[in-house]
C-alpha positions in Angstrom: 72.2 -24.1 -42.5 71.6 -25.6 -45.7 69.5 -28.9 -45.6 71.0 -32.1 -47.4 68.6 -34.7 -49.0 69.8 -37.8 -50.6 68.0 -41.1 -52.2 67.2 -41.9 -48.0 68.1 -39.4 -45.7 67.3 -35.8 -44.9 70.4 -34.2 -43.2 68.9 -31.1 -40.9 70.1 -28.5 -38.4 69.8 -30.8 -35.6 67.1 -29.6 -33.0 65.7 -30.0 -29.4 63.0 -32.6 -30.1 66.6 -34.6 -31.1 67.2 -35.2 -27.3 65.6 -38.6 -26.9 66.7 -40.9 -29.4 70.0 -39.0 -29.9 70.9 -40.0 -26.0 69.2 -43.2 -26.9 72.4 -43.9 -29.8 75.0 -41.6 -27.7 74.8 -43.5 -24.2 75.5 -46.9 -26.2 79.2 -48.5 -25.4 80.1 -49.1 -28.6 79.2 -45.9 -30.6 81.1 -43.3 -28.8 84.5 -44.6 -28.6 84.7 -45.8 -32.2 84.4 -41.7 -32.7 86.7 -41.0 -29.9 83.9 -40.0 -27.4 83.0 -41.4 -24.2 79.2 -42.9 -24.0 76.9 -40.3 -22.9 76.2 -40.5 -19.1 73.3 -38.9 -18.3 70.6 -37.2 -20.4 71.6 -33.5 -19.6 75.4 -34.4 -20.9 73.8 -35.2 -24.3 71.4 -32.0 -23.7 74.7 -29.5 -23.6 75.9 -31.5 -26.7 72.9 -31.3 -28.8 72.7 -27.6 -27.5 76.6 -27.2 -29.0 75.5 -29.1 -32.2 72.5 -26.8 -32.5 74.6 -23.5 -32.6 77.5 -24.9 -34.9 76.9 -24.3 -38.3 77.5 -27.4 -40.6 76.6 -30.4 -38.5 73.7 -32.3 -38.9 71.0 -34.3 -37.9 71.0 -37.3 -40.1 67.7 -38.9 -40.5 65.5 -40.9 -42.5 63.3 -39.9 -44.9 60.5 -41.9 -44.1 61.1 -40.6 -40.5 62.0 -37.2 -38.7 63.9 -39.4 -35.8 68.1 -38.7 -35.4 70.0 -41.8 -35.8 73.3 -39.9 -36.4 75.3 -37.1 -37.0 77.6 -35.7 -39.5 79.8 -32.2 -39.6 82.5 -30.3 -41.0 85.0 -29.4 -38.7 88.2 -27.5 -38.4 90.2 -28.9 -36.5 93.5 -26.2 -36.1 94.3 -22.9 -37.4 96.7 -24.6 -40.4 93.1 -26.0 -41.5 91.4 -22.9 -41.4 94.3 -21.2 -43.2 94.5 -24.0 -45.9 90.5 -23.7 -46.8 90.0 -27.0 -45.4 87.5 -28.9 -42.8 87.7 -32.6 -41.6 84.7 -34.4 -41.8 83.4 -36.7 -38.9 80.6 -38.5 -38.1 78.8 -40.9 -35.8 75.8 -43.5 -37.2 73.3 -45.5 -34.5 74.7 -49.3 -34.4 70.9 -50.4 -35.3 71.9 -48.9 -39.5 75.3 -50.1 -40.0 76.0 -51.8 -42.7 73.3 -50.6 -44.8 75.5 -47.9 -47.3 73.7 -45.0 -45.1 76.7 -43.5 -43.8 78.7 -43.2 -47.6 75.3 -41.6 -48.4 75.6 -39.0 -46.1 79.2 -38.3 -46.4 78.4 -37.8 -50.5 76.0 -35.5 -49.8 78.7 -33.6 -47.7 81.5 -33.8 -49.9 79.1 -32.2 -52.5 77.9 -29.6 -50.2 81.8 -28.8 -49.1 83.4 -28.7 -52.6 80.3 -27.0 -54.5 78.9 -24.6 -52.0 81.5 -23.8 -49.7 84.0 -24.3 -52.2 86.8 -26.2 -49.9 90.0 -26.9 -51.1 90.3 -30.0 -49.8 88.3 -32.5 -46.8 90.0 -34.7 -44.5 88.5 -37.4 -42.7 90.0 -40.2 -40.2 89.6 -43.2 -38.1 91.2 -45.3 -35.6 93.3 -47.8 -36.4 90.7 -50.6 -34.9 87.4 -49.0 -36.7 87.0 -51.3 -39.4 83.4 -49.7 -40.3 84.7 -46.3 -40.8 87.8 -47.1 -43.1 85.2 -49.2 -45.2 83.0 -45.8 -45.5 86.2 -43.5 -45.9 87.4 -45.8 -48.6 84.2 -45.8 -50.5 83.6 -42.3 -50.4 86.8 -42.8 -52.1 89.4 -40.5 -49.8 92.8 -41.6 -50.3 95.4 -42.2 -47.1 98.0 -39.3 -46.2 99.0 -40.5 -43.0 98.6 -41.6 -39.6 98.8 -39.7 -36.4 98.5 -39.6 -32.5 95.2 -38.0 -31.3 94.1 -38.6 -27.8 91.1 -40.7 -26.9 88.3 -39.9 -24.7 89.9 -41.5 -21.5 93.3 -39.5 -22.0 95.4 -41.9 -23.6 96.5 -41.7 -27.3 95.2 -43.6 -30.4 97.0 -44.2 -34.0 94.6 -42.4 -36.3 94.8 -42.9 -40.1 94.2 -40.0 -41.5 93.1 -39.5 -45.5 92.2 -36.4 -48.2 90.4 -35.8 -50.9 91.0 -32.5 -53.0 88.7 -30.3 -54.9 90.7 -31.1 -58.1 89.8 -35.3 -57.2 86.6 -34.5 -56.5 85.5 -32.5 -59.6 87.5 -35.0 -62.4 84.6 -37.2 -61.5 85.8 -39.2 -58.3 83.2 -37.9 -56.5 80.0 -37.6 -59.6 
């Protein structure tokens, strides 16, 4: 897997030594279900995750530069068949509480948007959040997606959550939305 590197962040194939401060982030009450996860429960549920993360091919670690610590991670996903058809992935992600607010997350999705449209050479990337996260619509909007629609997905504890869902095309992303 390709490594990212941006202005303050190294995105990586995430990796064992991750387990510790990943659980650290994932067992926290008000991470996961702003993703649509449960909190982590125990250290060997995060272990079989990280294991997962660490065969898929495009998620990532994202860390610091000045530091080789996890405090997030970010993938490309498809999500159906109709996706896979269409030549296009859904991007989601998940940032430690401690660096919100501090631009990291539109960083990283930049950097991933660039990697989807120039080396995989996606159509299009989708992206979504629920209704009630606030912090992801503000990254979504400045990574500059634009709104499709919104749709039922269900949550972690079975019930169903409006998710507004958003695009941004290869075309939009090469006429310089996305320089």
């Amino acid at each position: 897997m390709k490594t990212l590197v941006t202005d303050r962040l190294i995105l990586r194939t995430p990796k064992f030594e991750d387990l510790i401060p990943f659980f650290s982030y994932a067992r926290k009450p008000n991470i996961g279900p702003s993703a649509g996860w449960r909190p982590h429960q125990s250290i060997e549920e995060t272990a079989r995750i990280l294991r997962m993360f660490m065969n898929e091919n495009e998620v990532w670690a994202i860390t610091l530069k000045a530091k080789d610590e996890i405090i997030g991670t970010i993938g490309l996903h498809v999500r159906n068949f109709e996706n896979a058809l269409a030549n296009q992935k859904e991007i989601g992600y998940v940032l430690d509480d401690t660096y919100w607010g501090k631009g990291l997350m539109v960083e990283a999705v930049n950097s991933v948007l660039k990697y989807a449209f120039m080396d995989v050479e996606l159509d299009k990337v989708l992206c979504g959040h629920a209704l009630d996260n606030i912090q992801s619509k503000r990254v979504i909007e400045k990574a500059e997606f634009h709104p499709t629609h919104t749709e039922q997905r269900e949550h972690f504890d079975q019930t169903m959550i409006d998710i507004q869902m958003y695009e941004l095309t290869k075309k939009e992303y090469l006429k310089g939305v996305k320089k």
